[in-house]
N, C-alpha and C positions, 0 to 999 in steps of 0.2 A: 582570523580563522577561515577555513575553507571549507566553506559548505556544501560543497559540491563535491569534495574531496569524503562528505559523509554519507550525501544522499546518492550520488550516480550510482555506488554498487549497490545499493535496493533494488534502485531503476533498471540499472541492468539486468540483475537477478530476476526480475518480473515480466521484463521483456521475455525471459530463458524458459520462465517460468509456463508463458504464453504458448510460448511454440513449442515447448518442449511436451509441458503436460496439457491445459489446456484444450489446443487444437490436438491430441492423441487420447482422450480421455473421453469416456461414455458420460453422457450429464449428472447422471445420480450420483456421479463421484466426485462431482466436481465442487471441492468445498474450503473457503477459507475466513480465516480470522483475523482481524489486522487490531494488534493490540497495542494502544498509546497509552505510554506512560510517562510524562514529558515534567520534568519540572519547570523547563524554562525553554523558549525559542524565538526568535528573534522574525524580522522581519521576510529574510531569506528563507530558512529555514520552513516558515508558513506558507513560504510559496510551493518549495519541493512538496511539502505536505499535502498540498492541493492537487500538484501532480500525479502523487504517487495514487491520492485518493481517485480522482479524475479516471486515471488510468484502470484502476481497480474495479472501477463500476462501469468503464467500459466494456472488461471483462464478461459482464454479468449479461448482457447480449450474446456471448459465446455459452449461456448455460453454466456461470461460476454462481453457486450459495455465499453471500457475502454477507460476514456480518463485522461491522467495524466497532472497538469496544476503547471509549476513548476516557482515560482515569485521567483523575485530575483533583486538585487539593479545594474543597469547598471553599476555604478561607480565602483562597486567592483569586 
C-alpha cells in the first residue's frame, strides 16, 4: 500500500490551508479540529501522523485554536 499516496493530500491541503487562510485570517477566527478515528495504522502511517500533528501545532504560533480529538477502541 501507499502511504504517502494517502497522507500527502492532507499535507498538501494544510500547507493551502496555511497560506491560504491562516496567514489572511484575523486570530479570533482562527480555529480547528483535527478528528482521528482510526481503526488500524501501521508503522508509516504513525509517522505521517506525527507530521501532520507536528505541523498543526506549528500552526498554533501563527494564532491557530487547536484542539486534537483522537477516538479510539478501549478494548484495544
Amino acid at each position: 500500500e501507499d502511504v504517502a499516496a494517502t497522507y500527502m493530500p492532507v499535507i498538501n491541503y494544510l500547507k493551502d490551508y496555511e497560506l491560504n487562510y491562516i496567514d489572511n485570517t484575523e486570530i479570533s477566527e482562527k480555529s480547528l479540529t483535527l478528528s482521528l478515528k482510526m481503526k488500524y495504522f501501521n508503522s508509516s502511517s504513525s509517522k505521517y501522523l506525527l507530521d501532520i500533528i507536528i505541523f498543526l501545532i506549528s500552526l498554533t504560533k501563527k494564532g491557530l485554536n487547536l484542539k486534537i480529538e483522537w477516538y479510539y477502541d478501549k478494548n484495544n
